[in-house]
N, C-alpha and C positions, 0 to 999 in steps of 0.2 A: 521528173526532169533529171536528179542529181544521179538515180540509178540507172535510168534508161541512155544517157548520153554524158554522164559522166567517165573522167578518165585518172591515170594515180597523180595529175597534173589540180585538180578542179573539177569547176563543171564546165560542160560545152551547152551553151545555146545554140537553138538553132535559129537564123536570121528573121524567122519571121515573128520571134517568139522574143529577139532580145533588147530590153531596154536601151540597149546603146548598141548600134551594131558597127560601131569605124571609135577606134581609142587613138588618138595623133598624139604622138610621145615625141616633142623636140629633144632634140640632144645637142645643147649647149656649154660651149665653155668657156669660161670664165671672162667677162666683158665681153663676149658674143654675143648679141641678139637674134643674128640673121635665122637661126634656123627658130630660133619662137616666134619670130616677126614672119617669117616664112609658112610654118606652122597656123599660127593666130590665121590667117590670108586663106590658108587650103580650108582650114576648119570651116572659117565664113563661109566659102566658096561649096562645102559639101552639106550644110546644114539644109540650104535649100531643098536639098533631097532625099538625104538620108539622116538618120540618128547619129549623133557624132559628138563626141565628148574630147576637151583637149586639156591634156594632162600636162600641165609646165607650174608642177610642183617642185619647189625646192628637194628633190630626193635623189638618191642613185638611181641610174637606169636598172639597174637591175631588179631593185625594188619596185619599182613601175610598170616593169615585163612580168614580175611575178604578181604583184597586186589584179591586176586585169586579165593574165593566166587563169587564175584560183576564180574569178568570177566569168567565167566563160565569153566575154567578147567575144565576135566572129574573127575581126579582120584588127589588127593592132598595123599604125602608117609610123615608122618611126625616121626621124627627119635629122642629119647631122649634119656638121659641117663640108665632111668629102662627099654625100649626099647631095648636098646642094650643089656643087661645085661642078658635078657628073650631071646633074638638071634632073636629079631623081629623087624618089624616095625608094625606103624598104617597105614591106606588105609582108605582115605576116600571119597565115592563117592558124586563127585557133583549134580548128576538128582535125588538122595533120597531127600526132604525136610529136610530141620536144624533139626528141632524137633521131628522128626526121626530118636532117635542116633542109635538102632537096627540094623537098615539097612544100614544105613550112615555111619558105622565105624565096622572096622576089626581087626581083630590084624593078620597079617599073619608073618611065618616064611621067615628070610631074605633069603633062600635060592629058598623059594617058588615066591619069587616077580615076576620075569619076565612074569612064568607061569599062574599068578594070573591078574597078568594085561592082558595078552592076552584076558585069560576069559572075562574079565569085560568092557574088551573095546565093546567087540561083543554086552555083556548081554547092556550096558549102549546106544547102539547104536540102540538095536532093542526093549529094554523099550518106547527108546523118540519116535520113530515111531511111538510107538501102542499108544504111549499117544496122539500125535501129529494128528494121525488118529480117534481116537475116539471121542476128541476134535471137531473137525473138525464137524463129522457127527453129532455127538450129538447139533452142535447149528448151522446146517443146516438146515432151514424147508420150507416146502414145503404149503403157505395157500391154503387152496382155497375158499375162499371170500375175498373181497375187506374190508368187515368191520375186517376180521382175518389180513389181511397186514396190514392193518392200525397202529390199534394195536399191532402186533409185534414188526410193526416199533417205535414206540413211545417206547417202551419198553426196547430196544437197544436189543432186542429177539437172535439177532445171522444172520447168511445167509440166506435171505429168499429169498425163489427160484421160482420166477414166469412167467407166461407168459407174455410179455410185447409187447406197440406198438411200442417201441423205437422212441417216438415223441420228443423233448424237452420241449414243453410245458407241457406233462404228467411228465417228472422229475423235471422241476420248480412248480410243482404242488405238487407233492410229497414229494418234500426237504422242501418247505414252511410248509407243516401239517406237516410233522414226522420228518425230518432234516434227512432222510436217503435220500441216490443217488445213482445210480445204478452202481455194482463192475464188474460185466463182464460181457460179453452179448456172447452166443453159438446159433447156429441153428439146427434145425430147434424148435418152440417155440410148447411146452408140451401141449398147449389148446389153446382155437381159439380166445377165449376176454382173451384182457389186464383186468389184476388184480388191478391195477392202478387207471385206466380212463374208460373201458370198450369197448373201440376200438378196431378195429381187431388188436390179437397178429401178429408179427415178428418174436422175438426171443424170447427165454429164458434167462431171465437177473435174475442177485443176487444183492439184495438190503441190504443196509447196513448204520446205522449212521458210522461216524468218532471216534476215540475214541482220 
């Protein structure tokens, strides 16, 4: 989870995956209730459907936005006084980057919320996918020479996907030059010599350093 869809923020959950998926962060001051009394009301109002957690701890908001940041909530509802005032809240999505505030922050009508999160859970759920997938393939590769695995390996290159003999003395050989070892091994193997050693392949195995 924390490799795959983590970001230099935390980790990111993805909705269907996360313990609390709606964080309602009142923003009160000082002998103001209305936005926790406001708050308290939308929280009741979204439990019914969703996971939803309300945070109206005595702290800085900014402690609050980061506390819930570092643990990947999807959607953070933060409620204040000009907020209310406007018949709104802010939405802010966790899988947009920080310095992204365009996309990472909303203003939606408080009447529109339930509806709006519906949306966003789906859109937030099938972004981290495509991200998670693309990822993925893009630092997949496939050498075909022994001097290209070498090198990739040394490189920290990504999943390199070769024919292998599945010997042990070819992965203490391998780990020794590039500090990669082999992550999974499938059959039947994609080409006849190991990429490795140059012995008859076995399997198709994905070689990888440690990070």
């Amino acid at each position: 989870m924390i490799m795959v869809h983590g970001d230099n923020t935390g980790l990111r959950i993805p909705p269907k995956m996360a313990p609390i998926e709606v964080v309602i962060v009142p923003l009160a001051g000082k002998g103001n209730t209305a936005a926790i009394d406001a708050a308290t009301t939308l929280a009741a109002e979204l439990k019914t459907e969703f996971r939803v957690k309300l945070d109206d701890r005595d702290l800085r908001p900014g402690n609050k936005f980061a506390h819930w940041d570092i643990r990947g909530v999807p959607l953070r509802i933060v409620i204040g006084e000009r907020d209310l005032a406007e018949g709104a809240v802010t939405m802010v999505r966790r899988d947009v980057a920080l310095v992204d505030k365009a996309g990472r922050e909303s203003k939606i009508a408080i009447a529109d919320v339930p509806a709006t999160i519906r949306k966003l859970l789906v859109e937030i759920q099938e972004t981290m996918a495509r991200e998670a997938r693309e990822f993925l393939h893009s630092h997949t590769i496939a050498p075909t020479s022994h001097d290209e695995f070498v090198t990739l390996a040394k490189a920290r290159a990504g999943m390199l996907d070769i024919p292998w003999c599945n010997l042990p003395a070819c992965e203490a050989s391998v780990k020794e030059e590039t500090s990669a070892t082999s992550r999974n091994l499938r059959t039947p193997a994609k080409g006849p010599i190991c990429l490795a050693c140059g012995e008859p392949a076995t399997v198709q195995a994905y070689f990888a350093q440690s990070y």
